[in-house]
C-alpha positions as CSV (number, residue, x, y, z in Angstrom):
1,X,-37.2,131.2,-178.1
2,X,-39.6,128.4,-179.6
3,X,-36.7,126.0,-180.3
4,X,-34.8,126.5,-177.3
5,X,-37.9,125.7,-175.6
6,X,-38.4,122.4,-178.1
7,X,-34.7,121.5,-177.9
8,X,-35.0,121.7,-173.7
9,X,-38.0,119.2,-174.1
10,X,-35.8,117.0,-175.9
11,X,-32.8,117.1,-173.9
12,X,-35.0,116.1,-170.7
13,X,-36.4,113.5,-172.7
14,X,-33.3,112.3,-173.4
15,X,-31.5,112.7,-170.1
16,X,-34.7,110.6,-168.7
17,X,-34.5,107.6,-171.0
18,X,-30.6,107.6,-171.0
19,X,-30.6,107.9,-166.6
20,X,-33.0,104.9,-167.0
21,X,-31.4,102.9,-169.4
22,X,-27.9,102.8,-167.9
23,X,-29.9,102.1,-164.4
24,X,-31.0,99.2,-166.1
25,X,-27.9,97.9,-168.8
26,X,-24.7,99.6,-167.2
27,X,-24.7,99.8,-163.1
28,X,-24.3,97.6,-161.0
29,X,-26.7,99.1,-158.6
30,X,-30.0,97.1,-159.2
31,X,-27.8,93.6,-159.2
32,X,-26.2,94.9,-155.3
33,X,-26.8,91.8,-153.9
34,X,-24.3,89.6,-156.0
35,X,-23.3,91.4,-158.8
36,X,-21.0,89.8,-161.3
37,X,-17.9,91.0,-160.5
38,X,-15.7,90.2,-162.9
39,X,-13.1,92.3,-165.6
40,X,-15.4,91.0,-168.2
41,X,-18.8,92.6,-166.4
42,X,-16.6,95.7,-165.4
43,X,-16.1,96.6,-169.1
44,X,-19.4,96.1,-170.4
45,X,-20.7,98.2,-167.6
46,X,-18.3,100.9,-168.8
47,X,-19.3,100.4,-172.4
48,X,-22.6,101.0,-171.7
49,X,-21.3,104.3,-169.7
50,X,-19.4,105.5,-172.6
51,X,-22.7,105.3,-175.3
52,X,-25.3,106.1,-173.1
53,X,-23.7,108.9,-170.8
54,X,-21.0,109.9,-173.6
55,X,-22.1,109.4,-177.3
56,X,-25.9,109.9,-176.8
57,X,-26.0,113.2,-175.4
58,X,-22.5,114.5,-177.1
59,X,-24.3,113.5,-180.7
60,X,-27.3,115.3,-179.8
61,X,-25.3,118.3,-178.9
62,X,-23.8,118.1,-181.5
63,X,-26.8,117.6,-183.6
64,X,-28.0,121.1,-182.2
65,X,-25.0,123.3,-182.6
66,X,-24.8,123.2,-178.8
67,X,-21.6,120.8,-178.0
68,X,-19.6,123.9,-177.3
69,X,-21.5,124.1,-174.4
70,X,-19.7,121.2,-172.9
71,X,-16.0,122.3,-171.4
72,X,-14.3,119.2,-172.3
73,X,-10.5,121.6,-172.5
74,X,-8.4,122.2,-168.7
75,X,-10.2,125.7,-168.2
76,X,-8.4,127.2,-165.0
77,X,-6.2,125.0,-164.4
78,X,-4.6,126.9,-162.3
79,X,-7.6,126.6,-160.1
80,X,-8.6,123.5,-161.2
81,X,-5.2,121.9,-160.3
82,X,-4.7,122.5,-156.7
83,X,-8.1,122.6,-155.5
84,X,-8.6,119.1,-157.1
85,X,-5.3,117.9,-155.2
86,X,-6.0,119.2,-151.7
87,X,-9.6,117.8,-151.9
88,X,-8.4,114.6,-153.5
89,X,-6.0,114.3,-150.2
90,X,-9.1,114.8,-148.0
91,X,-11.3,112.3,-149.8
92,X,-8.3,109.2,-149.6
93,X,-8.7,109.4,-145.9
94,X,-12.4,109.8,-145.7
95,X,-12.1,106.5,-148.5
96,X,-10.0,104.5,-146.3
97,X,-12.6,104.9,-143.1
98,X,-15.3,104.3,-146.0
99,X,-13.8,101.4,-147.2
100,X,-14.2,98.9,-144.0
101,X,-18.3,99.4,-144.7
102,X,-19.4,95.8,-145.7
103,X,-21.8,96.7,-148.7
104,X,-18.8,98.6,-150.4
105,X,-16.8,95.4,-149.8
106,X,-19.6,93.2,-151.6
107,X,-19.5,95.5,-154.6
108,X,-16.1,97.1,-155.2
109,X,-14.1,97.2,-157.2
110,X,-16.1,95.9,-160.4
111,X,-13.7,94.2,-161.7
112,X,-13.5,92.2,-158.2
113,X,-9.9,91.0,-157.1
114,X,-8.8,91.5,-161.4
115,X,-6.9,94.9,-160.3
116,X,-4.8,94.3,-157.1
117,X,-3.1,91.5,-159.1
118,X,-0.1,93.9,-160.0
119,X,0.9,97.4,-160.4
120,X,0.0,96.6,-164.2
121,X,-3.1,95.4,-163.7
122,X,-4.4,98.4,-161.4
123,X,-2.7,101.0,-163.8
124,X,-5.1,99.1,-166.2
125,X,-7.5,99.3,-164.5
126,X,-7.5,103.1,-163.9
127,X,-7.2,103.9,-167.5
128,X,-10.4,102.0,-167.8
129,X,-12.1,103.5,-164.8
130,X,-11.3,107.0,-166.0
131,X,-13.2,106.4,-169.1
132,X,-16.1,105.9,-167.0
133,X,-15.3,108.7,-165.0
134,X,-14.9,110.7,-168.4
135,X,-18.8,109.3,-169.4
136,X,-20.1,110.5,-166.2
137,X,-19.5,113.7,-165.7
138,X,-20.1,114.2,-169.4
139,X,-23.6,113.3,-168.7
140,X,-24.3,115.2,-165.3
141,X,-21.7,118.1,-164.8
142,X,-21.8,118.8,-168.9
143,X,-25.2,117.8,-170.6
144,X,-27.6,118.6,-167.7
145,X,-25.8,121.1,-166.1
146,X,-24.9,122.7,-168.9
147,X,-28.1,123.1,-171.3
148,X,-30.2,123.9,-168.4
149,X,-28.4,126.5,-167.2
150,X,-29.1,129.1,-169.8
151,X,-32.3,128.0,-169.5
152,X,-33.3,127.5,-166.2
153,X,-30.5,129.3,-164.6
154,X,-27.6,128.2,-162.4
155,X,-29.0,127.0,-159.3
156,X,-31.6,125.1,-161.2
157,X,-29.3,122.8,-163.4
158,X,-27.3,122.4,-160.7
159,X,-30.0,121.1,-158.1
160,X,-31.0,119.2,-161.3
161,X,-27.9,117.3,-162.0
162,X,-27.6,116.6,-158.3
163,X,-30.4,114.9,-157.9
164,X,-30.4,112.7,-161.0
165,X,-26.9,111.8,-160.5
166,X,-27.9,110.8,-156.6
167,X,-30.5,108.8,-158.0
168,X,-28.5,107.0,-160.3
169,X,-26.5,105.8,-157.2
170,X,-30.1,104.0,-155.7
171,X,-29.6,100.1,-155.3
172,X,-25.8,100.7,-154.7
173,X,-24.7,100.6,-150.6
174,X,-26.4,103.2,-148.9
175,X,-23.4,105.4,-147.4
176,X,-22.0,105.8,-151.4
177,X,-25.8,106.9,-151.8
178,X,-26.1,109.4,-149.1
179,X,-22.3,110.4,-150.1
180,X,-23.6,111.2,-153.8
181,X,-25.9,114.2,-152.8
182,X,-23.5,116.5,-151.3
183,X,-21.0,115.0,-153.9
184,X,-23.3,116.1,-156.8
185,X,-22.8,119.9,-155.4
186,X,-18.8,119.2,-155.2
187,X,-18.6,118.4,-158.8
188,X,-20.8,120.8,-159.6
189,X,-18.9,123.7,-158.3
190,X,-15.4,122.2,-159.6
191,X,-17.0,122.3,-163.2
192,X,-18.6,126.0,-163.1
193,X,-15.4,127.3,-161.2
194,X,-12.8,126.0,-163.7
195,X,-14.6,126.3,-166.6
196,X,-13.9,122.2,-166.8
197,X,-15.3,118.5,-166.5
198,X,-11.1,117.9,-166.5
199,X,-10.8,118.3,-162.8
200,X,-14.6,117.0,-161.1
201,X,-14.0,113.8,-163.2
202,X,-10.3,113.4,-161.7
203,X,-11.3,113.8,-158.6
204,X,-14.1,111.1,-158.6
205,X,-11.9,109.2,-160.3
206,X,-9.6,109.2,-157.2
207,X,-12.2,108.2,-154.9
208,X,-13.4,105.5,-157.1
209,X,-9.9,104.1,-157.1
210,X,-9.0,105.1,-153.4
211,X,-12.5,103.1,-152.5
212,X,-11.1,99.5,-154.8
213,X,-7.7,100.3,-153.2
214,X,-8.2,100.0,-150.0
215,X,-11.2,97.7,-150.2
216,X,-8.7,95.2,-152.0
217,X,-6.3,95.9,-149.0
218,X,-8.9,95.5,-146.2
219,X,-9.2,91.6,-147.9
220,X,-5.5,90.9,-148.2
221,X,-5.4,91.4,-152.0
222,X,-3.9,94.5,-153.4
223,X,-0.8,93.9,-154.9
């Protein structure tokens, strides 16, 4: 009981410094008002996703014996699979009404007009955006939710995840930060129903690329 109580000390520690850290070195929310959007910005951003949000916290799991906590495998896919699909349908139209929003114009996509060059270039740019993705919801839907809830219980970790990974969104536009909150919950459930981070991290990565799609469409330059 003393070291889970020592190890949860650490892991908020951790979570803390890391939440504040990628605030500061990976997103783009406190540069809103003209951040560099370029290819170039858009993959240090990731990087600094995938070793703050990824490696950190997967290496101090690790470290701890407790990295089988994290469902990294499809779980039910069989839930998991059509449940992502039908709500990914829902959230492309609910992206395309989003998308005419003027602060989501200023600062998607990342990589500014770099994906809606080609077909190539937006494939490439989803493989890269998915890596992001993949960071994310290591950090919020695996590392929080999952070492708090045998600790705290359920409802806990998942009202903890929630609202770090809304606060994370503060200094982007203001509808994506409203969005986050009940969005946190909708990830949430995805991960503890199928046993996965396979299927929550799909389905923000369709709205992530949904949001550059039609944002690049809106200003005459997708494809």
């Amino acid at each position: 009981m003393r070291q889970r109580l020592d190890t949860l000390h650490l892991y908020l520690g951790v979570a803390t410094l890391v939440q504040i850290g990628y605030w500061y070195l990976g997103s783009p929310g406190p540069t809103l008002h003209g951040p560099p959007r370029t290819l170039e910005a858009a993959v240090v951003n990731i990087g600094w996703a995938l070793a703050l949000l990824l490696v950190v916290p997967g290496a101090l799991l690790h470290l701890f014996g407790e990295l089988n906590r994290v469902p990294i495998g499809f779980g039910n896919w069989r839930l998991g699979l059509p449940l992502t699909l039908a709500l990914g349908l829902g959230v492309v139209g609910l992206m395309y009404l989003g998308s005419g929003d003027a602060a989501l114009q200023r600062t998607y996509p990342w990589a500014g007009d770099w994906p809606g060059r080609s077909g190539l270039h937006f494939a490439a740019w989803g493989a890269l955006y998915a890596l992001y993705y993949a960071a994310f919801e290591f950090f919020y839907r695996g590392f929080v939710l999952r070492v708090l809830e045998p600790r705290w219980g359920l409802v806990a970790a998942v009202w903890t995840q929630v609202l770090l990974s809304t606060l994370i969104h503060l200094g982007k536009p203001l509808a994506e930060t409203l969005a986050a909150f009940p969005a946190g919950f909708l990830f949430a459930f995805l991960a503890v129903r199928t046993r996965s981070l396979v299927w929550p991290m799909l389905l923000h990565l369709v709205i992530g690329l949904a949001t550059d799609a039609f944002v690049l469409q809106r200003q005459g330059l997708f494809l």
